[in-house]
C-alpha positions, 0 to 999 in steps of 0.5 A, spaced: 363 230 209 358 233 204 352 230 207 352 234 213 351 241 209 346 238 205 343 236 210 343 242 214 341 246 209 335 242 207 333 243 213 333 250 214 330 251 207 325 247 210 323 251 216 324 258 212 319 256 207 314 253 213 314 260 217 314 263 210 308 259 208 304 260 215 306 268 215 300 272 215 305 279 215 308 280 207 314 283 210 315 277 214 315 272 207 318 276 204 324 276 210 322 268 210 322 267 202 329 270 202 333 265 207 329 259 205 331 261 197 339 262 200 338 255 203 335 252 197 341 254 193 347 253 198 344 246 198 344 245 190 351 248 190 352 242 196 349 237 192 354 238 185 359 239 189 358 232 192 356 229 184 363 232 182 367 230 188 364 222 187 365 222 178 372 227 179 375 227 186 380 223 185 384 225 179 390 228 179 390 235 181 382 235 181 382 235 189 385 243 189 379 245 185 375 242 190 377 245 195 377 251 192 369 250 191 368 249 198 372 254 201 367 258 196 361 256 199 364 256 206 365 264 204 358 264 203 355 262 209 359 266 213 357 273 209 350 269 210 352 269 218 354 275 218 348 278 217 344 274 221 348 277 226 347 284 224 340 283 223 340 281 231 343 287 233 338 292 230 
């Protein structure tokens, strides 16, 4: 299940830092910096998550911390959508 949101988030990594690199207007990159670097730490947070899931994720009592974490990383990317929105609306 992991695999997915690593995925997805490599893939809006790689697309911020390519219209951050290909931008001419500073206040454009700094914009695109800042989203292609959220991604890149939600995808290495993702990554761990996995590594600890596939060492540790069957012993006993481990699963709720697990999901813990990833309910975490769940709230992360709803604030995140949260003000994407609000950049919209302005």
């Amino acid at each position: 299940m992991l695999q997915r949101e690593i995925q997805l988030c490599s893939a809006n990594y790689r697309k911020w830092k390519e219209i951050a690199l290909n931008s001419k207007d500073m206040g454009e990159v700094k914009r695109a910096m800042e989203k292609a670097f959220f991604w890149l730490e939600l995808q290495a947070a993702y990554i761990a998550l996995w590594a600890v899931e596939q060492v540790r994720g069957s012993e006993p009592g481990f699963e709720e911390k697990l999901f813990l974490a990833k309910l975490n990383l769940c709230k992360k990317l709803t604030e995140h959508a949260k003000k994407v929105i609000d950049e919209l609306k302005l």
